[in-house]
VOPAGU-2260 file (C-alpha; in pm, 1 decimal, decimal comma):
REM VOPAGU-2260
SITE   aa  ch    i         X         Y         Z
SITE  UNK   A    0     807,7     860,6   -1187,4
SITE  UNK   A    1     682,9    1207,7   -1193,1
SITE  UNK   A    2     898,9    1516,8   -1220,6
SITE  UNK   A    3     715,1    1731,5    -991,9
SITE  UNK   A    4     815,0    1566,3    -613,5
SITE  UNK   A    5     503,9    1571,8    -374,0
SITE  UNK   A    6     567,0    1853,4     -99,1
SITE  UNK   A    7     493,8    1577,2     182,4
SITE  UNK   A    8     756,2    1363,7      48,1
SITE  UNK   A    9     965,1    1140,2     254,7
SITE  UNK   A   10    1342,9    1079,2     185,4
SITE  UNK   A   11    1421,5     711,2      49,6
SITE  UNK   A   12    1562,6     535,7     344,9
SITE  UNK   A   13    1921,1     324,6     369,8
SITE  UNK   A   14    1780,3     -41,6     353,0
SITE  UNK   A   15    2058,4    -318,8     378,2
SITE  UNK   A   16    2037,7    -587,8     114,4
SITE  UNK   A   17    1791,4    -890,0     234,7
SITE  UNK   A   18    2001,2   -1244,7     221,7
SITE  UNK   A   19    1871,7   -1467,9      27,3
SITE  UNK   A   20    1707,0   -1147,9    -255,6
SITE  UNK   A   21    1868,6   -1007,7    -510,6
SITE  UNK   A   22    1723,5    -760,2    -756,0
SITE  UNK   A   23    1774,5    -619,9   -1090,8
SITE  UNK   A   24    1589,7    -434,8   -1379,2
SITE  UNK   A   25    1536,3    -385,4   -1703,0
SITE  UNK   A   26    1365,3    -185,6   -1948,4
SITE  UNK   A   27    1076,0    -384,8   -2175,7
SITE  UNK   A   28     953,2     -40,0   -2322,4
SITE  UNK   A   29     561,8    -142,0   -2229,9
SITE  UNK   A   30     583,2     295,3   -2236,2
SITE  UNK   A   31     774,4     561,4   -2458,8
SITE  UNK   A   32     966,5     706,2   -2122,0
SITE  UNK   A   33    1287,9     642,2   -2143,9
SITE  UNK   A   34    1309,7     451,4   -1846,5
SITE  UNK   A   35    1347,4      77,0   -1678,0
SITE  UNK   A   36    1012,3     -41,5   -1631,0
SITE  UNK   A   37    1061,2    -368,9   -1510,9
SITE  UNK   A   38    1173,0    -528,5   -1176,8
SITE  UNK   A   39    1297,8    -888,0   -1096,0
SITE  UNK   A   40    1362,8   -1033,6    -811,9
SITE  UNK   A   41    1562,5   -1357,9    -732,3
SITE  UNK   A   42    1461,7   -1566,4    -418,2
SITE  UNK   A   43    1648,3   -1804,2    -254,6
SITE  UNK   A   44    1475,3   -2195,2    -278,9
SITE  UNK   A   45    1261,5   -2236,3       2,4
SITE  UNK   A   46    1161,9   -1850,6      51,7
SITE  UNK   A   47     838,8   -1831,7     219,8
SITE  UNK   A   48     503,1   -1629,1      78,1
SITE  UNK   A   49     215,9   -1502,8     191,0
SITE  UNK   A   50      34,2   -1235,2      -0,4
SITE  UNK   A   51    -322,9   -1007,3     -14,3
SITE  UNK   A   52    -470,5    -902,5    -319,9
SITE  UNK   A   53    -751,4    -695,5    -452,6
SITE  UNK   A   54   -1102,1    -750,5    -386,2
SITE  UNK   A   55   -1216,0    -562,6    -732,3
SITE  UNK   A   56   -1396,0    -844,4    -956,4
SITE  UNK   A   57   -1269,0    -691,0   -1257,7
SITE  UNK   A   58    -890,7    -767,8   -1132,1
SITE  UNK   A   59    -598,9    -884,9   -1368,5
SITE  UNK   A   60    -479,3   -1207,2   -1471,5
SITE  UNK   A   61    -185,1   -1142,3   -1214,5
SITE  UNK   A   62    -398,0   -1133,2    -943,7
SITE  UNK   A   63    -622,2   -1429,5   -1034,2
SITE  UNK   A   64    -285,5   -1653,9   -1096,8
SITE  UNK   A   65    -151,8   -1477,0    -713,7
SITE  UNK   A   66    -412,4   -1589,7    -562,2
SITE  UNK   A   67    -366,2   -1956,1    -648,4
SITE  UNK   A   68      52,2   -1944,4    -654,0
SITE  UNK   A   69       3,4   -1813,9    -253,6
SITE  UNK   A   70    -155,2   -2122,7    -167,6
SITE  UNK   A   71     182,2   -2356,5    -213,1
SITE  UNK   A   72     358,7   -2096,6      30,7
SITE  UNK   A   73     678,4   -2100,8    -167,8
SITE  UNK   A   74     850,0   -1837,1    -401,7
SITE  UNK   A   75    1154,4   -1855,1    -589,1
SITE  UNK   A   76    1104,4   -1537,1    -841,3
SITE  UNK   A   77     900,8   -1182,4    -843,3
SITE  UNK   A   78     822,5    -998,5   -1207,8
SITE  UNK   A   79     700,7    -626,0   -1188,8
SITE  UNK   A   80     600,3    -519,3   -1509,4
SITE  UNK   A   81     514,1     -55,8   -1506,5
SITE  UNK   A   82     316,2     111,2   -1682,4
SITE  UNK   A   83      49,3    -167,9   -1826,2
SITE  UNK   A   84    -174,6    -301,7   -1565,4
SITE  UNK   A   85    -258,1    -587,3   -1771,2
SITE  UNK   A   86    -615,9    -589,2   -1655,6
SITE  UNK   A   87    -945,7    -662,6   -1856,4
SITE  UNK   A   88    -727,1    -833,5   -2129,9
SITE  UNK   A   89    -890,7   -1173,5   -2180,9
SITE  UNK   A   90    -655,2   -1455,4   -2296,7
SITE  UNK   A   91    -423,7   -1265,8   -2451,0
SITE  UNK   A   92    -305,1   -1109,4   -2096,5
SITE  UNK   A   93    -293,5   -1420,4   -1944,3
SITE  UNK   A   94     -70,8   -1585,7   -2240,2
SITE  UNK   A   95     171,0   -1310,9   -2132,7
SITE  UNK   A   96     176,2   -1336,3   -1765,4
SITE  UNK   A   97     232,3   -1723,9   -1834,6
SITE  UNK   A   98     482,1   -1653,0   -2125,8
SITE  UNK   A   99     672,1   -1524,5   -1830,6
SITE  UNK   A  100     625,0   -1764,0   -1505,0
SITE  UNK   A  101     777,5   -1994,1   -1822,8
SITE  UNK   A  102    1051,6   -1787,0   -1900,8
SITE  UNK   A  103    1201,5   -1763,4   -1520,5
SITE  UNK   A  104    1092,8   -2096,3   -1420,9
SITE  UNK   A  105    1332,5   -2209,6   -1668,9
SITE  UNK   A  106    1596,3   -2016,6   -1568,4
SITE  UNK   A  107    1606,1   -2095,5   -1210,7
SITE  UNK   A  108    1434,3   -2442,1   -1277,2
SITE  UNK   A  109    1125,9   -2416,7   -1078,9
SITE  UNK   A  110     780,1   -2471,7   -1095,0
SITE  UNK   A  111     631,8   -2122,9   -1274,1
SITE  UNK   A  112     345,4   -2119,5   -1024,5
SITE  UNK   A  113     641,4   -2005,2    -775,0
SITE  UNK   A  114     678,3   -1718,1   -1022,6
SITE  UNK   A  115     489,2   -1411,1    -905,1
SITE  UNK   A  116     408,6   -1132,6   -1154,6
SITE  UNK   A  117     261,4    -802,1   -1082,0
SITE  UNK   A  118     204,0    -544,2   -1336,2
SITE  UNK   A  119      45,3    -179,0   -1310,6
SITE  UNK   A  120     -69,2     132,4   -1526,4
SITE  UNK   A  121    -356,2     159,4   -1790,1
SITE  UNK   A  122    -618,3    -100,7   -1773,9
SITE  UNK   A  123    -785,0    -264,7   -2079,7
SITE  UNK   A  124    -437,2    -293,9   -2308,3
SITE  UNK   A  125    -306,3    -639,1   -2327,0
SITE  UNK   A  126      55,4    -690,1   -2187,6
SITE  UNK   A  127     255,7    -705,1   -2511,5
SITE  UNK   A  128     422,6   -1076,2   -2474,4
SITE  UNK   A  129     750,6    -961,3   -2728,8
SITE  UNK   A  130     848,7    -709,4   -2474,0
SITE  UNK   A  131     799,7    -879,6   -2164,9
SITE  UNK   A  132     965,0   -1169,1   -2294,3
SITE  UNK   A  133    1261,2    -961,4   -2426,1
SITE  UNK   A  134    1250,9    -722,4   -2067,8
SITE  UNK   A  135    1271,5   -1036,1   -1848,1
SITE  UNK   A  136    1565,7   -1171,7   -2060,8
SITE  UNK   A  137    1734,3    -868,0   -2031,7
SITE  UNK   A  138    1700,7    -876,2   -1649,0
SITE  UNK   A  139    1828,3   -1222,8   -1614,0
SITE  UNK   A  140    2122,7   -1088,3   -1739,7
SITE  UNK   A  141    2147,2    -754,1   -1544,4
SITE  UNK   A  142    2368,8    -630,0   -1263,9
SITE  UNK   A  143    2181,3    -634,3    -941,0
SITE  UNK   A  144    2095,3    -305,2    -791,5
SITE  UNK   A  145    1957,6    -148,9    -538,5
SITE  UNK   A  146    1625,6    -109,0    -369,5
SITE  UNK   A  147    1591,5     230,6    -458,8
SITE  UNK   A  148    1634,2     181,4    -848,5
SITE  UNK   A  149    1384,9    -135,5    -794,9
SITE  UNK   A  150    1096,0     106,8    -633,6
SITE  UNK   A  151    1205,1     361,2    -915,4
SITE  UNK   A  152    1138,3     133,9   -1197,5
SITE  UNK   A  153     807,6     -51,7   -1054,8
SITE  UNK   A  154     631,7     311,8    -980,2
SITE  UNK   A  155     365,3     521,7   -1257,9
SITE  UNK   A  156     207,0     831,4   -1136,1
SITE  UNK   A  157     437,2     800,4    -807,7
SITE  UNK   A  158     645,9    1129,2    -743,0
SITE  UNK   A  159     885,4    1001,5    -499,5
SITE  UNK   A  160    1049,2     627,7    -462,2
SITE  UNK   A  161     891,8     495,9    -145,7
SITE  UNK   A  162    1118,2     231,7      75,9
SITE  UNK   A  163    1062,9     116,8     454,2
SITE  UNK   A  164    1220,7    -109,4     679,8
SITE  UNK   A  165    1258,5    -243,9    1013,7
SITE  UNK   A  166    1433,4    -504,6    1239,1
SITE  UNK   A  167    1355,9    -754,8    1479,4
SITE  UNK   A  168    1499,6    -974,0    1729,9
SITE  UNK   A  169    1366,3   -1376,1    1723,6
SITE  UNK   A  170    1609,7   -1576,8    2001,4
SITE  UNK   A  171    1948,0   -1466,5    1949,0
SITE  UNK   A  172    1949,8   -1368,1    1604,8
SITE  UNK   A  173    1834,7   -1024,0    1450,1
SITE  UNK   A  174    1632,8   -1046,2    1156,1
SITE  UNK   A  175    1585,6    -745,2     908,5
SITE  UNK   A  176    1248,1    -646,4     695,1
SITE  UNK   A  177    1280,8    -392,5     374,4
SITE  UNK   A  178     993,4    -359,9     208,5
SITE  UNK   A  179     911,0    -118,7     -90,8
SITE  UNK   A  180     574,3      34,2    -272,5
SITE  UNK   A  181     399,4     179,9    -524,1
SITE  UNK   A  182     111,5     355,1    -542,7
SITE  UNK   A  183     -29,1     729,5    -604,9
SITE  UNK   A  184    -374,4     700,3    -697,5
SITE  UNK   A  185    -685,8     537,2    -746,5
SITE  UNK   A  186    -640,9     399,8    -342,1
SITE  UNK   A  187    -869,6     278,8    -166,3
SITE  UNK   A  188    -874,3      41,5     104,8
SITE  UNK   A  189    -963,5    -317,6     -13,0
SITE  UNK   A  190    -711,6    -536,6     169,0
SITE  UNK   A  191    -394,2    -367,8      -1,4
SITE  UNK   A  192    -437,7     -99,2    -279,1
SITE  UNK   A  193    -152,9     -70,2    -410,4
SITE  UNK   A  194     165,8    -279,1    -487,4
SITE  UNK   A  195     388,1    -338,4    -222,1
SITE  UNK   A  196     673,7    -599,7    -184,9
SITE  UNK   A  197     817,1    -693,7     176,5
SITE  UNK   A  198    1129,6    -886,2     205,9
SITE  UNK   A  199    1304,4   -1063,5     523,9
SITE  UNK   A  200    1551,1   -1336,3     602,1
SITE  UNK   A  201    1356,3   -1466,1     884,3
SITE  UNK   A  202    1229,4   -1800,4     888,6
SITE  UNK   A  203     850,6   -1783,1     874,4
SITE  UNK   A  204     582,4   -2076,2     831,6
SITE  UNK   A  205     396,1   -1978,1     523,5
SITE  UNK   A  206      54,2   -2039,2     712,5
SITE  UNK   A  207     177,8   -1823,6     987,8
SITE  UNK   A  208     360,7   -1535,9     728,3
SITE  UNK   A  209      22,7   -1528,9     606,1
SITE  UNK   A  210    -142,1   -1517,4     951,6
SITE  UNK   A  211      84,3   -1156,8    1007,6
SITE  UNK   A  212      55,7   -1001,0     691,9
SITE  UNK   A  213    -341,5   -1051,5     691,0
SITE  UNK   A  214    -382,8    -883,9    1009,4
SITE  UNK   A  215    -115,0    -606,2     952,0
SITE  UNK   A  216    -322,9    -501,5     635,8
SITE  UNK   A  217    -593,8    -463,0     835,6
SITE  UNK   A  218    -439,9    -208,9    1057,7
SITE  UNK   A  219    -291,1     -41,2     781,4
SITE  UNK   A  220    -300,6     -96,4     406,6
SITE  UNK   A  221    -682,9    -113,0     481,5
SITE  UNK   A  222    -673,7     220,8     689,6
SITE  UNK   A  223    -589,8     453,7     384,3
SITE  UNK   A  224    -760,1     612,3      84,7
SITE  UNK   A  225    -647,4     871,8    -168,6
SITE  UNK   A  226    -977,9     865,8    -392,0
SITE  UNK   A  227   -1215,8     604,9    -306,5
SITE  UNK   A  228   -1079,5     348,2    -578,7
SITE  UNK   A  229   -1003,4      66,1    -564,1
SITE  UNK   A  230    -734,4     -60,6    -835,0
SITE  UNK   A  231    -815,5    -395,6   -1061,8
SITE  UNK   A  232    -412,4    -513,3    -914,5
SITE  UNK   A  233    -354,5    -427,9    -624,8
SITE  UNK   A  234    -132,7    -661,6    -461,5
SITE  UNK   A  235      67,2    -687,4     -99,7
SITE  UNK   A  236     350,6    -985,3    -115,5
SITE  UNK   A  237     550,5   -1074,6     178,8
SITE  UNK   A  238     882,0   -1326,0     122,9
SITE  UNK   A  239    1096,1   -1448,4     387,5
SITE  UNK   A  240    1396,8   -1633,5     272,7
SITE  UNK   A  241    1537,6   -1781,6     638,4
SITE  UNK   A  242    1877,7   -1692,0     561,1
SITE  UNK   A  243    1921,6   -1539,0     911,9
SITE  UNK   A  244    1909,3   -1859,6    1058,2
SITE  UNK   A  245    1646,5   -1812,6    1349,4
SITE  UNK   A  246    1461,3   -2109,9    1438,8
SITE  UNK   A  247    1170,5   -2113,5    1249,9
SITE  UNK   A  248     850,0   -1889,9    1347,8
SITE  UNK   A  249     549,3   -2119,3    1377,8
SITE  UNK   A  250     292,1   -1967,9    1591,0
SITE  UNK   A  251     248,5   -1685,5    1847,0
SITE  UNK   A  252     413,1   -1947,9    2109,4
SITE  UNK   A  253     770,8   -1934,6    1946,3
SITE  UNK   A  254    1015,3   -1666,3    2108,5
SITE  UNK   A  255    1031,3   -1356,3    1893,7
SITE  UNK   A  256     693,3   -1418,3    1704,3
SITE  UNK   A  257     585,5   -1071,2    1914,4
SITE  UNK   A  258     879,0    -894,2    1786,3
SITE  UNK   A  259     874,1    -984,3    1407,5
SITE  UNK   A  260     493,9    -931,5    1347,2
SITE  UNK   A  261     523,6    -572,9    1562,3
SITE  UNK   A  262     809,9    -528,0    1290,5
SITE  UNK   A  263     588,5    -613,2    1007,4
SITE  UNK   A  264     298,1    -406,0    1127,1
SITE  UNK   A  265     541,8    -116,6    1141,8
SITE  UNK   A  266     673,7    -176,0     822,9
SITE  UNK   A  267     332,2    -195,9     676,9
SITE  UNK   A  268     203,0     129,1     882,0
SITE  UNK   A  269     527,6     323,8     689,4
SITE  UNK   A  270     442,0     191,6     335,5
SITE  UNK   A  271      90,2     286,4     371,8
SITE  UNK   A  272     163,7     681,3     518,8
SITE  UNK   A  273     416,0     689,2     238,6
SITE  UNK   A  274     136,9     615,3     -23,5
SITE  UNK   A  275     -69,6     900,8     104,1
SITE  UNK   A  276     165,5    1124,3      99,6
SITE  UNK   A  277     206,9    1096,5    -297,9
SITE  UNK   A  278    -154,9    1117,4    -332,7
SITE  UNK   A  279    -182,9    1236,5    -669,9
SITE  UNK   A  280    -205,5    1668,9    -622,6
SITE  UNK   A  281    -150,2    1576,8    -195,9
SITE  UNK   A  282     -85,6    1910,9     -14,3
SITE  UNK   A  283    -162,3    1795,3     302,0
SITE  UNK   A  284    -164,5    1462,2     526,8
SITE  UNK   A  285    -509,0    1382,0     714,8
SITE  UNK   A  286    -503,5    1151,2     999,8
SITE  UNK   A  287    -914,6    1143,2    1102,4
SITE  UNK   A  288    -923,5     933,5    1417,4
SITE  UNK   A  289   -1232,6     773,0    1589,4
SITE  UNK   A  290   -1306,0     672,8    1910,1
SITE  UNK   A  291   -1648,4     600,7    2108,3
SITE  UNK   A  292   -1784,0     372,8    1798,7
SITE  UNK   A  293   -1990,3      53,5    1924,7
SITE  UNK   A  294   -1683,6    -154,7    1805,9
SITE  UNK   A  295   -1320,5     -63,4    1617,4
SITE  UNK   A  296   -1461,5    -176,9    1267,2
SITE  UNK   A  297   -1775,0       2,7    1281,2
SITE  UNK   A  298   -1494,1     316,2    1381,2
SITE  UNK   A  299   -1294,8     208,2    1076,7
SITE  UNK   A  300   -1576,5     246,8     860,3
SITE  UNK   A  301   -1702,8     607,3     991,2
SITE  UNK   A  302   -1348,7     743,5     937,6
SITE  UNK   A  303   -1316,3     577,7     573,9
SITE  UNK   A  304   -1694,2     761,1     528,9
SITE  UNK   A  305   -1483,3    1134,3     652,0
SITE  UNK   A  306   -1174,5    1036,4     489,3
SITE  UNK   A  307   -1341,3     956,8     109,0
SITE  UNK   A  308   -1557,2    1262,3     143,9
SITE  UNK   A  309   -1521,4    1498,7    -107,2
SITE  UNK   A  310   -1647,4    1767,2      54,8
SITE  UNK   A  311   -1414,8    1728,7     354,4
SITE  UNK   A  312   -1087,0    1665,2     166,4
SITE  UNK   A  313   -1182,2    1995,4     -45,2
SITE  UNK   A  314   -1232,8    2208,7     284,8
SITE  UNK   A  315    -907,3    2004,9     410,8
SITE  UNK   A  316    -732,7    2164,9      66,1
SITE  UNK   A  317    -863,5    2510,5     136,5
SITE  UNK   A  318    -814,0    2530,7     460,5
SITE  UNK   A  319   -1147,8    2576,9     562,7
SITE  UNK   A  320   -1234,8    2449,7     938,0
SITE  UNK   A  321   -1568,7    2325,8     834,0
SITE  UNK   A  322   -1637,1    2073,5    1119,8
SITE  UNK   A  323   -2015,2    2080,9     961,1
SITE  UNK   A  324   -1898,2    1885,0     664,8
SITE  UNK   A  325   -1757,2    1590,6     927,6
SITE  UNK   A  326   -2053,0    1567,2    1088,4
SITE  UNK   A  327   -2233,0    1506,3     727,6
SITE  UNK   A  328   -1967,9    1208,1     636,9
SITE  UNK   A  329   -1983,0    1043,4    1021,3
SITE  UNK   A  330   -2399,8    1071,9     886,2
SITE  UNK   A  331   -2395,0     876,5     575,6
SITE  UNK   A  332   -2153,8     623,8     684,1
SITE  UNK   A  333   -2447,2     389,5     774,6
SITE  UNK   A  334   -2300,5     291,2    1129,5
SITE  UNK   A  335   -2433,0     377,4    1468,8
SITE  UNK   A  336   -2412,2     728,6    1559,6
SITE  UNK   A  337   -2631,4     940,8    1816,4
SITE  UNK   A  338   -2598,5    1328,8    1615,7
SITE  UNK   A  339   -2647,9    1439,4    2022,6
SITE  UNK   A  340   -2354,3    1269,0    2145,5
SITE  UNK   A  341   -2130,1    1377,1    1885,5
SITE  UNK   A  342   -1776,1    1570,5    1952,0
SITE  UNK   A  343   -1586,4    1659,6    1613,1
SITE  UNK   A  344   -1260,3    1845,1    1633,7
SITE  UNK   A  345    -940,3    1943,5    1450,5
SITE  UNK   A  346    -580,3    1954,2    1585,8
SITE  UNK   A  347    -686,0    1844,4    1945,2
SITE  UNK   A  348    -925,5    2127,0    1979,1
SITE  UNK   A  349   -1304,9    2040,7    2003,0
SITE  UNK   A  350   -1543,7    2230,2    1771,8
SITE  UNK   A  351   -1846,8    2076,4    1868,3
SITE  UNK   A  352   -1902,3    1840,9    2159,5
SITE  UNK   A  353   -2235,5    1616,3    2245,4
SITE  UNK   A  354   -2386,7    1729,2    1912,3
SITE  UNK   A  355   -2337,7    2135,3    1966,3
SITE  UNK   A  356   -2065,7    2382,9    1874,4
SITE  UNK   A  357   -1893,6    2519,3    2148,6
SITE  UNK   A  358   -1989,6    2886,5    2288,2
SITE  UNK   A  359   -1607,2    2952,0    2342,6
SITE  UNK   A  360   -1515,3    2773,7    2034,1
SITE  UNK   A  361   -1192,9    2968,6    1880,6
SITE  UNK   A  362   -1151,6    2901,9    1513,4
SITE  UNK   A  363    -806,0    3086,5    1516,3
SITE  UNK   A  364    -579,0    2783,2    1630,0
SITE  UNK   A  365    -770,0    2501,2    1417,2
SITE  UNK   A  366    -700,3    2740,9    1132,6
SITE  UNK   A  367    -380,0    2795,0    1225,2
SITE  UNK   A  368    -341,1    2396,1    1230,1
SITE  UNK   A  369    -544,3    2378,9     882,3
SITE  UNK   A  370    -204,1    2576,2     739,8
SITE  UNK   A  371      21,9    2296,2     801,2
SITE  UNK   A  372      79,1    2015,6     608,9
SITE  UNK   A  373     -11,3    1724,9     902,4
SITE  UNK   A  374    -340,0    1723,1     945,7
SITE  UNK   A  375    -599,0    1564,3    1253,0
SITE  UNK   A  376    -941,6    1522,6    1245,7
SITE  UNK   A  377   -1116,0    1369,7    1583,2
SITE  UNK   A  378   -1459,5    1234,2    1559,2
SITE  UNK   A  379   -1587,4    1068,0    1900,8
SITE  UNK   A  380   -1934,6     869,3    1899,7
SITE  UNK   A  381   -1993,4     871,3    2246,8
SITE  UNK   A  382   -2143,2     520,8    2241,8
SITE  UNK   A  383   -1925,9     274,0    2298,5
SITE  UNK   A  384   -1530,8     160,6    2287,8
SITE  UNK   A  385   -1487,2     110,8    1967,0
SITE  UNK   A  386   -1160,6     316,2    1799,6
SITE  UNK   A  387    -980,1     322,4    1478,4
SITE  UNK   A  388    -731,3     596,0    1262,9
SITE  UNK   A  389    -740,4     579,7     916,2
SITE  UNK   A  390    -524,9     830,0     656,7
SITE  UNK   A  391    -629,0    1022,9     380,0
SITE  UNK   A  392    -484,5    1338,6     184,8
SITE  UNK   A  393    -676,0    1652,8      89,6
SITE  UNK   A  394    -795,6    1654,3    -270,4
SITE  UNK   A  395    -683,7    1950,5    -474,0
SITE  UNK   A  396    -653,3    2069,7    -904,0
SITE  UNK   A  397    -396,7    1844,5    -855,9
SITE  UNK   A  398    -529,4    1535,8    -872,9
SITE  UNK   A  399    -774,6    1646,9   -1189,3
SITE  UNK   A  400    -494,1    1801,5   -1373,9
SITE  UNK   A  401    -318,8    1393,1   -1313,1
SITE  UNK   A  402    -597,5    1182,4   -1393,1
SITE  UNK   A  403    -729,3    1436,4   -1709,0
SITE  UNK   A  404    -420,9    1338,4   -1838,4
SITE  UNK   A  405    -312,3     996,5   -1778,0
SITE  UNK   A  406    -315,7     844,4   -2105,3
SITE  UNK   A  407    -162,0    1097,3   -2329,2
């Protein structure tokens, strides 16, 4: 974790333990930092999983072996391995990801595809099996701890430890959701972008936990973007252990099936601000919102166009109220758009309206907004219903300063 705390940090909330989860961590050394670097996590036989991973074809073993392990729908064991990503590392990254799944499937004696492992940081260096072998061992024998030390030790370039939760009620029983993530940079959305970990002792049909977390994503881990990248491991798991009791969450016809996927959409929506706010050099928090599109995805896609702009996150950073630059992104997004029946505006005030600037047009109150660290950019089509907010941070020195320097 970084030294230097993002100025749009949040404070780490005060998430109850999750029945049926414990956690611990260790240190493997995959970096000279001084630090734990690797998170396991314990789940109770018959936990349910549902997960969405990257979309980048040059993704990591982990992902690859994810995306087959999600299909049983079980999970008895999670491995988070900081500050390696494991990615573009042949056979010899696999032999370690397995070398693991081996290790705790022994332990717990289960099958090691219900052995997830994630791992993050510099691409193209294989995972070195002696010290994730030797870090796993060490936190089988660990103390558990908390979920604050666990999104600690899983984060890189992340200046703050970022934690969410949520409850819900299914019948009579009240089921709880903490969830925690990682991510800083290279975000962009392509189902998940980051990693991110949610954990619940609701009962949950695999096919259906899968069903939620697929369309939360959607609303939210695909809604955000730092810089237009899209990472090689980027990976969203969901777990629910059914320790509460409830009766079992099927479908959308069960009582309280509302109530826990509002709660996981929520929880989802918080872990994906939180990720923009530690944009790597963040001053400021965009919100660009869309509405008159010809549908919501078509919406989605002109605020992703605004949001991954360079030129608009660099006015966002100077404080510059340069609608003119919005109207270029809504133009190359490739979507429907009439340039005569477009209204941009920042703050709630309207700059230009039906494709002209307004004669009484006062810059002095969207400049006064551009000072503040909460930002709101509204772009409206005029052609049809279609609506959508998607989240993005301004791009400063910052972020060059970061990424010059990752690898040294």
């Amino acid at each position: 974790m970084s030294s230097a705390v993002s100025p749009l940090a949040r404070p780490f909330p005060d998430m109850p333990p999750i029945q049926g989860v414990t956690v611990r961590i260790a240190r493997a050394g995959y970096k000279d930092w001084g630090r734990c670097d690797l998170t396991y996590v314990e789940l109770a036989e018959g936990t349910a999983v549902a997960g969405v991973f990257t979309r980048n074809v040059c993704c990591s073993t982990e992902v690859e072996l994810g995306r087959e392990q999600i299909k049983s729908g079980h999970a008895r064991a999670l491995v988070v391995n900081a500050g390696n990503s494991n990615a573009f590392t042949g056979y010899r990254g696999r032999e370690a990801v397995e070398a693991i799944m081996n290790q705790v499937a022994d332990h717990l004696g289960c099958p090691p595809s219900q052995v997830f492992v994630s791992s993050t940081g510099v691409i193209g260096v294989p995972l070195p099996r002696d010290k994730a072998v030797a870090g796993v061992a060490a936190a089988l024998a660990a103390a558990p701890c908390g979920w604050q030390e666990a999104t600690d030790t899983i984060g890189t370039t992340d200046t703050f430890a970022k934690g969410a939760m949520a409850t819900a009620k299914i019948g009579e029983t009240t089921v709880t959701l903490a969830a925690i993530i990682k991510g800083s940079g290279m975000i962009a959305p392509d189902m998940a972008t980051m990693l991110g970990y949610i954990f619940t002792d609701a009962a949950v049909a695999p096919d259906f936990l899968q069903q939620l977390l697929s369309a939360a994503s959607d609303g939210t881990f695909n809604c955000i973007t730092v810089d237009s990248d899209t990472s090689t491991s980027d990976t969203v798991l969901a777990f629910a252990t059914g320790a509460a009791g409830n009766p079992p969450i099927r479908s959308f016809e069960d009582p309280g099936a509302d109530a826990f996927a509002a709660a996981l959409e929520d929880v989802c929506r918080q872990l994906a601000h939180l990720v923009v706010r530690d944009g790597e050099g963040a001053q400021k928090f965009v919100s660009v919102s869309v509405e008159g599109a010809v549908n919501d995805e078509s919406a989605r896609r002109v605020g992703l166009a605004v949001a991954n702009s360079p030129l608009v996150k660099t006015a966002i950073a100077g404080e510059d109220a340069n609608w003119g630059r919005v109207v270029m992104a809504v133009g190359k997004a490739g979507e429907p758009a009439d340039r005569d029946r477009l209204s941009i505006g920042f703050g709630g005030i309207w700059a230009a309206r039906n494709g002209t600037a307004l004669e009484d047009y006062d810059e002095a109150p969207v400049a006064r907004h551009l000072k503040g660290q909460d930002i709101t950019i509204e772009v409206d089509l005029g052609l049809g219903e279609g609506r959508a907010t998607v989240w993005t941070c301004d791009l400063t020195h910052g972020y060059i300063s970061i990424n010059a320097d990752y690898r040294s």
